[in-house]
C-alpha positions in Angstrom: 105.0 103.1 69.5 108.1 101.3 68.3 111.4 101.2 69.1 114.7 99.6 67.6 114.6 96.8 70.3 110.6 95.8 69.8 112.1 93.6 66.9 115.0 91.7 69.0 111.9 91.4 71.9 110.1 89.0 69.3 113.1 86.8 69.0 113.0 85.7 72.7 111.4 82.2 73.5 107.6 82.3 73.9 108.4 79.6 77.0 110.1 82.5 78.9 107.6 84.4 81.0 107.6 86.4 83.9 111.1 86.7 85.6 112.7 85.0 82.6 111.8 87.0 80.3 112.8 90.1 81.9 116.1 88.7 82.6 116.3 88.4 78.7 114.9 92.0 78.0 117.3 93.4 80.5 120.4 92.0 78.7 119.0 93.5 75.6 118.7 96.5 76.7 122.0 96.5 78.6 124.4 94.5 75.4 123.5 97.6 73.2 124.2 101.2 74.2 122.5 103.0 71.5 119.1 100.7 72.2 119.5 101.9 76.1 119.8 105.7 75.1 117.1 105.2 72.6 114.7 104.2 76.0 116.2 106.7 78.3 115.4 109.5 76.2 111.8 108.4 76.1 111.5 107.9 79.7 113.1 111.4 80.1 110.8 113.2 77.5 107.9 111.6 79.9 109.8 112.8 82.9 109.8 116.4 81.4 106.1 116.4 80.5 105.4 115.4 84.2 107.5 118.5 85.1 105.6 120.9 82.6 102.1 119.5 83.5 103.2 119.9 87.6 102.3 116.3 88.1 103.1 114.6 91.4 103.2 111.3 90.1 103.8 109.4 86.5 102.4 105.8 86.3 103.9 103.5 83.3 104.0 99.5 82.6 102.6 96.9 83.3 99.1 95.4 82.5 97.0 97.2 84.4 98.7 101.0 82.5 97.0 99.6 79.4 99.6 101.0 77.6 99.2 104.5 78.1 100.9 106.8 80.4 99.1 107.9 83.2 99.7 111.4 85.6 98.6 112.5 89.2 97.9 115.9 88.6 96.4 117.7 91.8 95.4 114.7 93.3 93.6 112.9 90.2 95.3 110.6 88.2 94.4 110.1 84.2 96.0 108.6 81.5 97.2 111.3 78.8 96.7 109.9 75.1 98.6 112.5 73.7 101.9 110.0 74.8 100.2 107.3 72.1 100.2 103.4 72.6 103.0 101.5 74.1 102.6 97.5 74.2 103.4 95.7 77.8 107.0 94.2 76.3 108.3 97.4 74.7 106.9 99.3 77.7 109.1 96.4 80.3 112.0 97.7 77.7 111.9 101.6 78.1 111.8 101.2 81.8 115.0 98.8 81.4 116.8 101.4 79.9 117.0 103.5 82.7 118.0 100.9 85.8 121.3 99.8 86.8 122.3 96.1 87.3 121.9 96.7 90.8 118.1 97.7 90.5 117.7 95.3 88.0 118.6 92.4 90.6 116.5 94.0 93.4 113.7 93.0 90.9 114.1 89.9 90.1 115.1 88.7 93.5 112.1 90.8 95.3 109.9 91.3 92.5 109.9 94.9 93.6 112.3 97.9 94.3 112.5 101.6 95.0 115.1 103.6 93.4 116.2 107.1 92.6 116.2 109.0 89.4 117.6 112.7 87.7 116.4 113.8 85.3 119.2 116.8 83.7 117.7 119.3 81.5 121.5 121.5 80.6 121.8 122.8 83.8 118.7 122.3 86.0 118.1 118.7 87.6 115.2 116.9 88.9 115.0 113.9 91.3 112.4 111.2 91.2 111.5 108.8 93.4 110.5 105.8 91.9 109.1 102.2 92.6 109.7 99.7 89.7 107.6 96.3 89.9 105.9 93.2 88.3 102.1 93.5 87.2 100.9 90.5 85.9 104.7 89.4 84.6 105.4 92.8 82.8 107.4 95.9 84.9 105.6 98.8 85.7 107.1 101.7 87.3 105.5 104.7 89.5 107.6 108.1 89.7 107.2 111.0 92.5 108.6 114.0 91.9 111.0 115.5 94.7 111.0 119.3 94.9 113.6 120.5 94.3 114.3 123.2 96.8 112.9 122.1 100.6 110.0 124.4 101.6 110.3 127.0 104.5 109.2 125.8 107.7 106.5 129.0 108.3 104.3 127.8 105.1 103.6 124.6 106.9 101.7 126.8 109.4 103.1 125.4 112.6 102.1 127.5 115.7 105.5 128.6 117.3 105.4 126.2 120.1 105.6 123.1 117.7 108.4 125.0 115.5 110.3 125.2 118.7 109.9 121.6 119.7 111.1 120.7 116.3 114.2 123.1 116.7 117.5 121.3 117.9 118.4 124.1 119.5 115.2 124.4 121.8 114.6 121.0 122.3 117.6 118.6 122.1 116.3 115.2 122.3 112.8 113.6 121.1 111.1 111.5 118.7 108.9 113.5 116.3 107.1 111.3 114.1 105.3 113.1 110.9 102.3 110.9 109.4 100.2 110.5 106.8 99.0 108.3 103.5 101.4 108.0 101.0 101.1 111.2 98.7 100.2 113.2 101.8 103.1 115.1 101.5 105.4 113.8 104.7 108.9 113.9 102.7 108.4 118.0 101.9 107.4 118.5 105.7 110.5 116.1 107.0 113.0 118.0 104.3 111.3 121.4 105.9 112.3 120.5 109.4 115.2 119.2 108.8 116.5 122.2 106.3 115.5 124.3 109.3 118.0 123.0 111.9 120.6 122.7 108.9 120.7 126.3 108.2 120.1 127.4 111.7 122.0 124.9 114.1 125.9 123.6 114.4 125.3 120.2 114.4 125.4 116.6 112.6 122.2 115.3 110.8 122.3 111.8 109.7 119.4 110.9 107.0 118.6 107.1 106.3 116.3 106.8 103.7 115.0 104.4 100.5 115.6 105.7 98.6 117.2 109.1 99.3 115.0 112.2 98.1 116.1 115.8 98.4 119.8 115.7 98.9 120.7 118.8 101.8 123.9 120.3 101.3 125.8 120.9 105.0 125.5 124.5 106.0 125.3 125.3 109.7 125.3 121.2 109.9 127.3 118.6 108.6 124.5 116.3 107.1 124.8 112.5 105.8 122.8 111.1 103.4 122.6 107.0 103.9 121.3 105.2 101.2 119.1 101.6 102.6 120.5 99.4 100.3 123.8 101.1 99.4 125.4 102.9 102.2 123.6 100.6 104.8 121.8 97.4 104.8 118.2 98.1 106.3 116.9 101.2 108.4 117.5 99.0 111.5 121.5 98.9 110.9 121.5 102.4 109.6 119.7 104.1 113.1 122.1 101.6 115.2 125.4 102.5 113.0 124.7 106.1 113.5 125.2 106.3 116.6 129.1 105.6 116.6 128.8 108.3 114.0 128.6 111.5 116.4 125.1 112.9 115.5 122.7 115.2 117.1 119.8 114.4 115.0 119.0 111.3 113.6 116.1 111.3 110.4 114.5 107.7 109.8 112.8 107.5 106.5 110.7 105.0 107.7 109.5 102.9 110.7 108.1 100.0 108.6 108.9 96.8 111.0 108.8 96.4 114.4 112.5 96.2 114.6 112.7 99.5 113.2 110.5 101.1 115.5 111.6 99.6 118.6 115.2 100.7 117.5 113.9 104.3 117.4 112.5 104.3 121.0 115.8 103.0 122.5 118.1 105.4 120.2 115.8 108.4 121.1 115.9 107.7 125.0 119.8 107.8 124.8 119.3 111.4 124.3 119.2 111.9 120.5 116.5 113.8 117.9 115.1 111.3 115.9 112.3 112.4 113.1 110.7 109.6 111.4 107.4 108.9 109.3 104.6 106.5 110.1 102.3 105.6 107.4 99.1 106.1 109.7 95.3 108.4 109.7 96.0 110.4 113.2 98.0 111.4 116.3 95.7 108.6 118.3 96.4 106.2 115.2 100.1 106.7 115.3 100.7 105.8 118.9 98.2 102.5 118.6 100.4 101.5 115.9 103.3 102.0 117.7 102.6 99.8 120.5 100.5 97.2 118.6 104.0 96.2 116.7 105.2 94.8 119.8 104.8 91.6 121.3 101.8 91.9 124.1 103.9 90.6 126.6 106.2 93.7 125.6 103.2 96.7 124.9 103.6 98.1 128.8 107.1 98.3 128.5 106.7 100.4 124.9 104.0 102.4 126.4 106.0 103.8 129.6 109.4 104.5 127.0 107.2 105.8 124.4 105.6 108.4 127.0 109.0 109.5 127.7 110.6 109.8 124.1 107.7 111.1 122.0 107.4 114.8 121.5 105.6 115.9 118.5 103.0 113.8 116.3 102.3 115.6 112.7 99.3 113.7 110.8 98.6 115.7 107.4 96.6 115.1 104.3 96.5 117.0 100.9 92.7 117.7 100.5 91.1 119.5 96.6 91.1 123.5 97.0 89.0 125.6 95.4 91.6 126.9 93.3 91.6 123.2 92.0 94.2 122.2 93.2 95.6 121.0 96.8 96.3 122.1 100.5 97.5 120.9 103.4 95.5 119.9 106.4 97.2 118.7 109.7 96.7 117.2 112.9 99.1 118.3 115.4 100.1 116.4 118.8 102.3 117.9 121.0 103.2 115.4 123.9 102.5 117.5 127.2 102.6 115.1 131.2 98.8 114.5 131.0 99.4 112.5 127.0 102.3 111.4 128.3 100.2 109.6 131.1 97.1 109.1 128.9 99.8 106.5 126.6 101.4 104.9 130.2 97.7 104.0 131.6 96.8 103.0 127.8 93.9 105.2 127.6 95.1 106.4 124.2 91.6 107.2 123.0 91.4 110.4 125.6 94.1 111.6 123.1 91.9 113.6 120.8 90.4 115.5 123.2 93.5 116.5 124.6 94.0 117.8 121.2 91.0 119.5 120.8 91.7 121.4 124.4 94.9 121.8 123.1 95.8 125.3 121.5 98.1 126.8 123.7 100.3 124.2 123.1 100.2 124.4 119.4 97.7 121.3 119.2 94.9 121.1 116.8 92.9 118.5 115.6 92.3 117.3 111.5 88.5 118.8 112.1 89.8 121.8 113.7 92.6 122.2 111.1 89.6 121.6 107.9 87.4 124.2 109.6 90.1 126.6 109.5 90.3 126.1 105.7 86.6 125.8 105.0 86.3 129.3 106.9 89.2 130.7 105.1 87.2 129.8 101.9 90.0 127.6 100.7 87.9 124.3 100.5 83.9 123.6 100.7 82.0 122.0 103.3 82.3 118.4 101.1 85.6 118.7 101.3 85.7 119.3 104.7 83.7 116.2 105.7 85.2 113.8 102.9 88.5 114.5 104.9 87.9 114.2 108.8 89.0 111.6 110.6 86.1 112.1 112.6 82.9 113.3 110.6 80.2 113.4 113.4 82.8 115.9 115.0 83.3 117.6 112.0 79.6 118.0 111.0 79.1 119.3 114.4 81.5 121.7 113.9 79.9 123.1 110.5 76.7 123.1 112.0 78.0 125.5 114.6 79.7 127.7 112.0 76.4 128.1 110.2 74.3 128.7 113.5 76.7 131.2 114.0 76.7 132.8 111.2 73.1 132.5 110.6 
């Protein structure tokens, strides 16, 4: 492909590589309006294909793209030809075109950066997240599409008892942590708890994300978006800074240090909601994480104030459907007095089967939660197994099925 700047590109220095030579294809892009448009609209007709093919994800840039444009389409990503060649210079360029200075700067300070991006199509807009970074010296950029209307909170298929835990008005303090791998879907269930209290609860919501994803407009609840980055300096300061801010529940994008998380035990024991995401396989997983973060001289201390605060654990996956394309599996831990003293004695692993024993409290395990589809005929048997955390207990359980049924 070629653009009006792929010319000017050749007229940079061959000594300046890497950082350098983005700087100078960056104040290119940025000295001439009509080279910037020219870029935009190219990432935008990518944006809109991604829309029209209902691709999660869009992958450009960089080395390891090999020039093409690659999609996530119900869980597989492939490159599409159809969007032709683009060399790694030209490519650097086109993504350019749609950053601000700011981003820009994140870049070549940190190498990498998330961001937010609309797309606006006349009336109707789409947000993106995105993550923009150096692959072998040349940017490359990912993009996640955000839906754009939060889901209802009965599609995730909560039992009542968990829906209620997650309510502010049932439950009014807490830490409810929703989990997964990235792609797993944990944004769409945290905007579907959280657009649940808004339209059903008087109350102020406080969101501290990077970037920020759905945007939810107040309506039984005042809610704040916070920005890491531009409203607020790190998730830390935001969590700590909301509390001189009045709020009833507090939304964490992200535990991803130890400060973080340590900040959200000591904000949720003085009596506030707190929902947050943790970038871990299981309940059991989640809680080891937790305390491992912590100095070892510190872990008892953790245990007994995570016993108190933690209320609900949410571990999902998107696993292939039949249909071809994807559906959501969960793992569902609801914190009762005999968990709460399995995580004080530190004999986490008794955890799962205080899941498995769990029903009446709205707890089910990954295994339990894939037989449920595999019976419903929504995925096979590989499927199934591919997918459990545990696959002795999950072959056990298909092997009963089949007994049964035999």
């Amino acid at each position: 492909m070629e653009f009006s700047f792929s010319q000017k590109f050749k007229e940079i220095p061959s000594h300046k590589q890497g950082i350098d030579r983005l700087i100078e294809i960056a104040s290119i892009i940025k000295a001439e309006p009509e080279v910037r448009l020219e870029g935009k609209q190219f990432i935008d007709s990518l944006l809109q294909a991604m829309i029209d093919k209902d691709a999660s994800d869009l992958d450009f840039g960089g080395v390891g793209a090999a020039g093409k444009v690659w999609m996530r389409i119900y869980g597989k990503k492939s490159p599409y030809q159809e969007f032709g060649y683009c060399d790694h210079e030209t490519s650097t360029g086109l993504i350019c075109s749609i950053l601000t200075d700011k981003v820009v700067n994140a870049i070549i300070e940190n190498q990498s950066t998330d961001f937010s991006y609309t797309l606006i199509n006349g009336n109707e807009q789409t947000r993106f997240r995105a993550c923009a970074y150096l692959d072998l010296d040349y940017l490359a950029v990912n993009f996640r599409k955000i839906n754009p209307q939060p889901i209802h909170i009965d599609f995730l298929g909560f039992a009542h008892s968990i829906v209620r835990k997650l309510d502010l008005d049932f439950e009014k303090k807490g830490l409810i942590l929703v989990t997964g791998i990235t792609g797993s879907g944990k944004s769409t269930t945290l905007d579907a708890i959280i657009n649940m209290n808004n339209n059903k609860n008087q109350s102020h919501i406080t969101i501290i994300g990077k970037p920020i994803e759905f945007f939810h407009k107040s309506e039984q609840s005042i809610v704040r978006h916070r920005e890491v980055g531009s409203d607020t300096k790190s998730f830390k300061d935001g969590t700590i800074e909301s509390l001189r801010q009045d709020p009833d529940i507090i939304v964490i994008g992200e535990m991803r240090d130890p400060e973080t998380i340590m900040t959200a035990l000591e904000i949720t024991d003085s009596g506030h909601k707190v929902f947050s995401t943790l970038h871990t396989g299981s309940a059991t997983e989640s809680v080891h994480r937790i305390v491992a973060e912590c100095p070892v001289d510190e872990q008892q201390r953790v245990r007994m104030r995570l016993a108190d605060v933690l209320s609900v654990v949410i571990c999902q996956k998107l696993v292939p459907s039949l249909d071809g394309k994807r559906v959501l599996a969960k793992e569902v831990l609801s914190v009762t007095p005999n968990v709460s003293a399995a995580i004080v004695n530190n004999n986490i692993s008794e955890i799962y089967q205080m899941i498995t024993e769990g029903k009446e409290y709205g707890m089910v395990t990954m295994e339990q939660d894939l037989m449920r589809l595999y019976v419903s005929k929504i995925i096979d048997s590989k499927v199934a197994i591919s997918y459990a955390n545990n696959k002795k207990r999950m072959l056990d359980l298909l092997n009963f099925f089949k007994n049964k049924m035999a």
